[in-house]
N, C-alpha and C positions, 0 to 999 in steps of 0.2 A: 713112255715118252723119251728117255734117256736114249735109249737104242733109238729112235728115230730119229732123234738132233745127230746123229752121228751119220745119218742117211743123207745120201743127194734127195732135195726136195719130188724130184721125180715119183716114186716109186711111192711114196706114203702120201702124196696128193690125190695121185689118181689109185689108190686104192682106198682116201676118205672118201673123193667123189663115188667111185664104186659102191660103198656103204651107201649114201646119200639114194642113192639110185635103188638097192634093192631097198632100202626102207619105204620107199614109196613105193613099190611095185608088192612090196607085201600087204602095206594099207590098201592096196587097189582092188587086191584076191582075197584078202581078209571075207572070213565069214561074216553076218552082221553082230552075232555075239562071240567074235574071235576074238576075247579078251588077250591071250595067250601072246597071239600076233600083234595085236597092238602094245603090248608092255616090248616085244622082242624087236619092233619096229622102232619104237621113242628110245631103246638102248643102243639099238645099233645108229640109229640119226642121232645122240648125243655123244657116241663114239667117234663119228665118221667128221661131228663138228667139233673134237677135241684134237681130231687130229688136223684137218684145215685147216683152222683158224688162225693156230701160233703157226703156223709155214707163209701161210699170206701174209700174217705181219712179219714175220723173220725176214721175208722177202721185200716185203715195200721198207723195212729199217738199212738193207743193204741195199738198195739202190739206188735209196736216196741221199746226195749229200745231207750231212749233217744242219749247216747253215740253210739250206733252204727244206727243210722238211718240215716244219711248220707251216709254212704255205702251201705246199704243194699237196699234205696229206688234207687239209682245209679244202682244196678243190677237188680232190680226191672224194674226200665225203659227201659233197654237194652234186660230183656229178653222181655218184650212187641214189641219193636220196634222189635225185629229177630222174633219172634212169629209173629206178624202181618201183616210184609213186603210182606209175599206171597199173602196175600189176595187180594189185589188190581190185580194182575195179574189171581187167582183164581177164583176171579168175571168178568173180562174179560172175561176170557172164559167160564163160566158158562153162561155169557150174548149174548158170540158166536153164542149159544147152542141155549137158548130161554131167552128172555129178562125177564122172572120174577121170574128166580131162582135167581142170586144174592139174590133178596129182601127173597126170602125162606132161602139161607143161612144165612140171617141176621136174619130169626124167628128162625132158628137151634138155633143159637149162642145165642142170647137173651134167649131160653128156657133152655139153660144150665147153662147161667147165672141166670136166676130165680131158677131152681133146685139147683144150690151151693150156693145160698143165700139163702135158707128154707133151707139147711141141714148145714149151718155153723148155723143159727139163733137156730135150733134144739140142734144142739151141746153144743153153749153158754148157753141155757137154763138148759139144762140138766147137768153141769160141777156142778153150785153150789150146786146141789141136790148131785152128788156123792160125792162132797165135805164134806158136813156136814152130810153125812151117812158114812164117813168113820175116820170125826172125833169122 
């Protein structure tokens, strides 16, 4: 983790999402007694959310002023929880259907989350360049 604080959030976001992704693509191909894959799946998904996690708050603590950061992270949580509430019933029934789409909604989701973290990482990089060409 040392070495990564020292990273542009780019590059260790979308390689935690990366992780996110194969961990769930391994539970999808897993044998049914693929003990092996499963212990190698909850490692690599408790790695991949060691390494998101502290970058998404490092991020929402620097973007947000200070004075309003208690408010703003308050509706922050709340729209998460009303955004996320359906999903549980969403995977239900997606698992109705056939038992390994859930885990595909979960590659959806993780590759969208890798995609807006390369194109917020692109962004950050690119701000100081227009910055100092347009001073």
């Amino acid at each position: 983790m040392p070495q990564i604080n020292k990273q542009h959030f780019k590059l260790p976001m979308v390689v935690g999402f990366l992780g996110f992704i194969a961990s769930q693509v391994i539970l999808v191909t897993a044998p049914a007694q693929g003990y092996g894959l499963l212990l190698l799946s909850v490692l690599l998904e408790a790695c991949s959310f060691a390494v998101v996690n502290p970058l998404v708050d490092r991020m929402t603590v620097l973007t947000i002023e200070p004075k309003e950061r208690a408010r703003i992270l308050s509706i922050i949580f709340v729209g998460v929880i009303l955004f996320s509430s359906p999903f549980g019933w969403i995977a239900g029934t997606l698992s109705g259907i056939n038992k390994d789409w859930p885990f595909f909604l979960n590659i959806a989701l993780f590759t969208i989350g890798a995609i807006l973290a390369y194109a917020a990482g692109q962004i950050s990089l690119e701000e100081p360049a227009l910055q100092t060409a347009s001073n």
